[in-house]
N, C-alpha and C positions, 0 to 999 in steps of 0.2 A: 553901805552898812556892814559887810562883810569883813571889812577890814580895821572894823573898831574892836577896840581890846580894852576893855576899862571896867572895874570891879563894880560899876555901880551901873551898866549898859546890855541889855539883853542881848548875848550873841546869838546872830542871826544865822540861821541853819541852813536855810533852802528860800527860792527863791521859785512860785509857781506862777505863770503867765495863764490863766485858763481864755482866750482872746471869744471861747462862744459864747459866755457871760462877762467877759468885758471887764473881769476881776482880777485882781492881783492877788496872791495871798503871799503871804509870809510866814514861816515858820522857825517860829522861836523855843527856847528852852521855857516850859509852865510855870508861873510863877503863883503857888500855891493860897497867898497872899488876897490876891485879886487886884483891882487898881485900886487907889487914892479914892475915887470915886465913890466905889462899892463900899469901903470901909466907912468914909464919913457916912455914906447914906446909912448904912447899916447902924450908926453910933447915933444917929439922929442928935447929935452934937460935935463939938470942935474936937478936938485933941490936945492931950494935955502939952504943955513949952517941950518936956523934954523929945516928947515924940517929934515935934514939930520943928525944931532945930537940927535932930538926928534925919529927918528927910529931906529938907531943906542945908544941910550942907553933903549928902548925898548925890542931890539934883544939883546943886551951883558944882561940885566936883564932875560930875559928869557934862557938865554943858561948858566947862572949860576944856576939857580935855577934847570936845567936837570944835568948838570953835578954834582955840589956839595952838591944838597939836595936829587936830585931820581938816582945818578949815572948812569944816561942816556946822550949817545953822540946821538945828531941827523944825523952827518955823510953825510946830503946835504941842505946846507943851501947856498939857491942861490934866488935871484929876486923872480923866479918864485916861491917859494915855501916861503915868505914872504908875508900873506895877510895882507888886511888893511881894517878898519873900522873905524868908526864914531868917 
């Protein structure tokens, strides 16, 4: 993950092993936004075309550039793990 560079991909800062809780953390730049997730919950409805094309060729831009330029699948790409910024 470190070595992805793509305007639409959270660069990843730090990488902490904690091995006495068995966790991994990651540490990213805050994406003031929140995910995909928290916003539809919070709209307790859909999103109008234009938002939804503009996130949606956002996500297909960045999930070309893992698979066909760093040969990375990300393997869980859902709402929740979708954030959004400014």
């Amino acid at each position: 993950m470190t070595r992805l560079s793509h305007k639409n991909i959270i660069q990843l800062n730090e990488i902490i092993d904690d091995p006495s809780s068995k966790k991994v953390y990651l540490v990213m730049r805050l994406c003031e936004g929140g995910s995909l997730a928290q916003v539809l919950e919070a709209r307790g409805s859909g999103l109008d075309e234009a938002k939804v094309k503009h996130y949606f060729r956002g996500l297909v831009s960045a999930i070309h550039y893992c698979l066909k330029v760093q040969q990375i699948s990300h393997r869980d790409i859902k709402p929740e793990n979708i954030m959004l910024d400014d």
